[in-house]
Structures are given as C-alpha cells and as structure tokens.
N, C-alpha and C positions, 0 to 999 in steps of 0.2 A: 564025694563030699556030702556030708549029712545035709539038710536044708533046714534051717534055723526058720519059727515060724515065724510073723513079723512081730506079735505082740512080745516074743521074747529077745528080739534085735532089740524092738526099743527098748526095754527093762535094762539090757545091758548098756546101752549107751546111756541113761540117765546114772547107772552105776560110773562107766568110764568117767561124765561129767565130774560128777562128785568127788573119784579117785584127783583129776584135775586138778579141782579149786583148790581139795585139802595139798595136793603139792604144793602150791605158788606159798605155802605159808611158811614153804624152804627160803624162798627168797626175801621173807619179810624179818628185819634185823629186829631183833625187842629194842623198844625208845629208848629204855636207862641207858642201854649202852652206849646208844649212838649219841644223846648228851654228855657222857661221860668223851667221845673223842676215839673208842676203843674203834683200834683196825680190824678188817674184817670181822665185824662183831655177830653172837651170834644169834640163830633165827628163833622163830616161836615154834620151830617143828623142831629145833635142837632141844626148847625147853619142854615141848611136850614127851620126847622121847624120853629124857632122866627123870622126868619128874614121874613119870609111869613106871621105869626101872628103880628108882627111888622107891616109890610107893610098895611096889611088889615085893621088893627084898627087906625093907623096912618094916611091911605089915607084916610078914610070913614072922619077921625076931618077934613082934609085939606078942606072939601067941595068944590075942586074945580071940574073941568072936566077929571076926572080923572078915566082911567077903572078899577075899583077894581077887576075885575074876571081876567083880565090882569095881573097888579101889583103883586097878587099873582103867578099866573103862574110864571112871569121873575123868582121871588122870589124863586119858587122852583126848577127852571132849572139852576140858573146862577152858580153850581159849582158842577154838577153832572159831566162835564169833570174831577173832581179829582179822580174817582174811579181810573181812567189810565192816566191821566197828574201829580198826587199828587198834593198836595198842598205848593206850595211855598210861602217864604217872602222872603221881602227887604233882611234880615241878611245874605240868601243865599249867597250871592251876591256878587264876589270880594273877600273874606277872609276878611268880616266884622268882624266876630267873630273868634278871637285869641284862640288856643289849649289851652291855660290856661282857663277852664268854672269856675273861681273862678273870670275873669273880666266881661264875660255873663252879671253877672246882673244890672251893669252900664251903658253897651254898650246896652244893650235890653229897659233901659228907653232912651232913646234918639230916634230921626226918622234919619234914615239914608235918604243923600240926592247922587242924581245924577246930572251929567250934561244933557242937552238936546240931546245929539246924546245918552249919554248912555240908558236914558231914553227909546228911541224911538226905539235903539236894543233891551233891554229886553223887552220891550211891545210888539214888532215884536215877538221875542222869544217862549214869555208865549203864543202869540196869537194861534202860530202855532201848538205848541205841546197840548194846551189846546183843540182846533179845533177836531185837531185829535183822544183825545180821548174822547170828544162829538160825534163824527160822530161813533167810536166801541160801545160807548155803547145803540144809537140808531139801529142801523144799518139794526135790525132785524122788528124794529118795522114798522106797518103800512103807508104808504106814507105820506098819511095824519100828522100822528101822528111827523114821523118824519121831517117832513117839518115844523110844527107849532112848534118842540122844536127847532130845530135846528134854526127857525128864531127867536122868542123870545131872544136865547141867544146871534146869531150877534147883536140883536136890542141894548141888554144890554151891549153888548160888547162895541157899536159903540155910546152909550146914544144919540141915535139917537130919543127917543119919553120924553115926560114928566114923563110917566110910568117908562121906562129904567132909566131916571136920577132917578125918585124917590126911589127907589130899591138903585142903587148904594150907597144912602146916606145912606137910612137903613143897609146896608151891613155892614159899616165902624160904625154906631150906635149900631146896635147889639154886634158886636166885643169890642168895649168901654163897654157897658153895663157888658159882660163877665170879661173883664179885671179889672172893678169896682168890680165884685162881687168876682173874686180871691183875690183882692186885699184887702177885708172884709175879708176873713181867713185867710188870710196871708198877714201882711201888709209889710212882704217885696218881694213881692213879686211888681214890676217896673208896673206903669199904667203911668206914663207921657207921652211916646211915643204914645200910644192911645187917648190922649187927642190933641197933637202937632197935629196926621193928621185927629182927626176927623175934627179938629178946621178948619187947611185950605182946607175940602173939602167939610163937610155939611154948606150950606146956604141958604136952605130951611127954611123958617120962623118959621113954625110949629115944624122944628124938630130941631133949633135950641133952640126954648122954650124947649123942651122935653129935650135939652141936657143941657140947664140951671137946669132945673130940677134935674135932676141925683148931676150934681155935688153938688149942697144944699143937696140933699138925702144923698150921698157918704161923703159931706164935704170935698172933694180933694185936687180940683185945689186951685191955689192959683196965679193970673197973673203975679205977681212979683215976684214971685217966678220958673217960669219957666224955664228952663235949654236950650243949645243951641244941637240943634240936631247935628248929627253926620254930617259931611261934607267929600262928597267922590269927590276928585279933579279929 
C-alpha cells in the first residue's frame, strides 16, 4: 500500500470535512415549506441541485453569451451559507405571522412588502450573517478553492454578471415550480405569493416563456383574479 505523505492526509481530510458540512444541508428542510405545514418537505440541497439543473438546461436554450460552467457553479454555491446562517423568509420578519397558525395560511399566500430603508436593513442583515457562515463553511478549504466560491457567491450576491442575474431568476423559478408542485397534492396548500414575486422579479425572456409554461401546465394563475399582497407600513 502506497504511503500517503502527512501534508497530503491532512489536505484530504479538511476536503472530507467540507464534503461533510455541505451534506447535512440534505437534512435541513427550506423554512417556506415548513411554515407552510408541507410533509416531508424539501431540503436546501434538493433546491440547490434543480436550481443548478435548471440553470444549465435553461442557459444552454438562452443561446446567449453566457458561461454555462459558471451558471452552474453560482447555482450551486449561492445557499450553502445556510448550513450556519439558516434559511430565512419574508414571514420572519416583523411578527408577520400571528400565534394563531390557523391565519398562516391566508397570510403565507400573500407577498409581504417593505419599505425602502426597511428593505435595505434586512438585506444589510441577511448579507452579513449569511457572509459569515460562507466564510465557516469554507474556511478549511484550499485558497483557491475558497476564493472561487467565496467570489461566485459575492458575484450572486451583488448580480453583478449576466451569470449571477441569471441564477437569481432561476432561484425564485425553481422555488414556484415547488410551490406548483405542493400545491398539485394539496391544493390547499397557498402558491399565490410565489406567483406575486416570481412575477415582479423574473424578466428574462426565456424564462418568463418557461413560466407561462408552468402556469398552463399547473392551470393556476388567474390575472384577475390576483389578491393584494401583504403591506408592512
């Protein structure tokens, strides 16, 4: 048996570590769902995998100048901070959500709104604490390694490339797509509020085709039918 030297034991086991942490992000459910009541609902490593299969298959239709070897990356770095920042929503926010969870499922189809300074505290907020635990869960890895995620995910942060925006969108499209698909086994189970901010945030041409799509697939939406989102003064 070859004899592994020790500097490259440990190189591999702060790899192992790493491989680790990014597991456990199987067992961590995303919050919307788990306010919403959904059984077995599912993980932030279920959402990074589509939304990266999303991305890939999504950007290759767009035909534009677009780095698909990229794309995916953002796609699979931009919520690995939640092993140790968790995963927040809006609902958190303010005591949106009243101790009685018998009004939950009124107040969860609506999009809660901010004002502009609140806006820009919580985004300050999320930015920081989310930072922080991007930077523990890298921490051990390779310089390289950590430099390339750590930048990707400012990039996504900041939708500072074409890449980065494009990802955001899929982000917020995958998320719809889940919420269409609880909402098939359980139709009462609230998807309007996924519709409200896919609506004012995807404008991607392509992938607002793909989200005309869904809703003829799902038979949902209805424009006239819309409801007025939650307003936080």
């Amino acid at each position: 048996m070859k004899v592994i030297p020790s500097r490259r034991k440990h190189f591999m086991r702060k790899l192992i570590d790493f491989f680790v942490k990014t597991g456990k992000l199987k067992d961590i459910p995303r919050r919307g769902w788990v306010l919403r009541g959904i059984k077995n609902p599912g993980s932030i490593s279920d959402h990074l995998f589509r939304v990266a299969m999303m991305a890939w298959i999504l950007g290759r239709e767009k035909k534009d100048n677009l780095s698909i070897a990229k794309v995916i990356k953002i796609a699979l770095v931009h919520d690995l901070c939640e092993l140790y920042a968790g995963d927040t929503t809006p609902y958190d926010k303010k005591n949106i959500l009243p101790e009685d969870k018998r009004k939950w499922p009124e107040i969860l189809d609506k999009w809660p709104r901010f004002s502009k300074e609140e806006k820009k505290q919580l985004a300050g907020e999320k930015h920081q604490k989310e930072e922080k635990g991007l930077d523990k869960i890298i921490e051990d890895l390779p310089l390289e390694s950590r430099n390339e995620i750590k930048g990707l995910w400012l990039e996504y942060e900041a939708g500072l490339t074409a890449e980065s925006r494009f990802v955001k969108q899929i982000n917020r499209l995958e998320t719809l797509l889940q919420a269409l698909e609880y909402g098939k086994e359980d139709n009462q189970q609230p998807s309007r509020s996924w519709w409200i901010e896919a609506k004012e945030i995807i404008d991607d041409p392509s992938l607002v085709s793909f989200m005309e799509a869904l809703d003829k697939s799902f038979h949902f939406f209805e424009e006239d039918d819309a409801r007025e989102p939650v307003v936080i003064n």
